[in-house]
C-alpha positions as CSV (number, residue, x, y, z in Angstrom):
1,X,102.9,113.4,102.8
2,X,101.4,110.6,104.7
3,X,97.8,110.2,106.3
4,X,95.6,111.7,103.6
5,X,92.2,110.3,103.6
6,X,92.0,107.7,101.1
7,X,87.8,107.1,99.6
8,X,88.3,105.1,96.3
9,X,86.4,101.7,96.2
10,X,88.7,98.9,97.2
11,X,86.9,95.9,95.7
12,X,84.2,95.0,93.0
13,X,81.9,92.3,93.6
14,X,79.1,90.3,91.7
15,X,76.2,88.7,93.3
16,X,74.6,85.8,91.2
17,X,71.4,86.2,93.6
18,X,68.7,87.5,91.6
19,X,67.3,91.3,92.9
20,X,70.3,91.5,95.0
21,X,70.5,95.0,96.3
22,X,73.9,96.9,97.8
23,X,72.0,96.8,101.3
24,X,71.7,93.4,101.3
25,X,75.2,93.3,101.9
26,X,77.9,94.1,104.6
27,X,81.3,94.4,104.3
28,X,84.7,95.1,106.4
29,X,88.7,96.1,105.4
30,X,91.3,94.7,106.9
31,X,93.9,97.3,105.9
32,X,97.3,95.1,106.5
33,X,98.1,97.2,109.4
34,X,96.0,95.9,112.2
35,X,93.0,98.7,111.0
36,X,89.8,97.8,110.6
37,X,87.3,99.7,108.7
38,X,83.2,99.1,107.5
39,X,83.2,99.1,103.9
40,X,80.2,101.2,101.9
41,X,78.9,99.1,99.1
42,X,77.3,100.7,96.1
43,X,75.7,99.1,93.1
44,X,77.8,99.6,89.7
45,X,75.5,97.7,86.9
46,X,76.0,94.3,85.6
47,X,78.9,92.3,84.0
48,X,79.0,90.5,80.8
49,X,77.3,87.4,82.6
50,X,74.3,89.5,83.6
51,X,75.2,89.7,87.1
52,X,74.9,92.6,89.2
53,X,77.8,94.5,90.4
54,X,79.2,96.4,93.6
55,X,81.9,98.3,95.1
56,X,83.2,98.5,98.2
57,X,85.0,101.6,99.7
58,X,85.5,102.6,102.8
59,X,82.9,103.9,104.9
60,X,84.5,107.7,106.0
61,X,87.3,107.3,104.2
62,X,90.6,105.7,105.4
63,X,94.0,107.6,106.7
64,X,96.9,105.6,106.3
65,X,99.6,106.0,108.8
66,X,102.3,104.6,106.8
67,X,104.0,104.7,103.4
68,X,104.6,101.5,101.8
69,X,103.0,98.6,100.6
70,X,100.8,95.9,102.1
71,X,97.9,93.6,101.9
72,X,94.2,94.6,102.5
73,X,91.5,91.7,103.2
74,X,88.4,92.3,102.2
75,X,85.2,90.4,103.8
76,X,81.7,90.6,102.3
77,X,78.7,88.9,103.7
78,X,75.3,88.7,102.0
79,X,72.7,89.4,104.9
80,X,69.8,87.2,102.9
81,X,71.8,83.8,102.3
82,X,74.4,84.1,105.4
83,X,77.2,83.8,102.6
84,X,80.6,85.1,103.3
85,X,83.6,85.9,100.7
86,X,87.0,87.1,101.2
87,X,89.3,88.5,99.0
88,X,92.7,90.4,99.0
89,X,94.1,93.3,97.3
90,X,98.1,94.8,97.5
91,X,98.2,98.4,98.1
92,X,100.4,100.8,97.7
93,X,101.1,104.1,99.6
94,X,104.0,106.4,97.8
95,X,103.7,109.0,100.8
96,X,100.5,111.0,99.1
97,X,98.5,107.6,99.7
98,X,98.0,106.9,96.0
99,X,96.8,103.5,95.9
100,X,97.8,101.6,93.1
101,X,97.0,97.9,92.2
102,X,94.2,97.9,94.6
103,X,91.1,96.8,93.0
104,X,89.8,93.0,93.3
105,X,87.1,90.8,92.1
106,X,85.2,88.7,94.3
107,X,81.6,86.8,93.1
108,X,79.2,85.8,95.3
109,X,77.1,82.7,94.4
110,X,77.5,79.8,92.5
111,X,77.4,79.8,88.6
């Protein structure tokens, strides 16, 4: 059954910027289907580098109207430096709206 609210991070991130904090970011979802959503970012420890990690999820969840697959776009912008990253991710709806595939990288900063 379609349109079942969908919460699951979409994207991890890593910021370079040392004591980044998930606040200092913002983020948006571009869902594929001409929806727009505000992405919640949380903080999710460090990666081998040392860098410090986030995820980004929808903010309220996300009801998909269709079944199928398509292409999210997702934009992060780091309020302190004014940088901006975009990524995409494929998703997949098999008519529960289990994602599959969805979860991308992005890094913020230069190494």
């Amino acid at each position: 059954m379609a349109n079942q609210s969908f919460t699951q991070p979409v994207a991890t991130f890593s910021s370079t910027r040392t004591g980044a904090a998930a606040g200092d970011f913002s983020a948006t979802i571009q869902w594929g289907n001409g929806d727009t959503s505000a992405g919640t970012l949380a903080a999710n420890g460090t990666d081998s580098n040392g860098d410090l990690l986030f995820t980004v999820a929808p903010t309220g969840g996300y009801t998909s109207p269709t079944v199928g697959t398509s292409t999210a776009i997702i934009n992060v912008s780091d309020a302190v430096t004014s940088d901006t990253v975009q990524a995409s991710a494929t998703l997949s709806s098999d008519g529960i709206f289990a994602v599959k595939a969805l979860s991308t990288t992005i890094t913020m900063g230069a190494r």
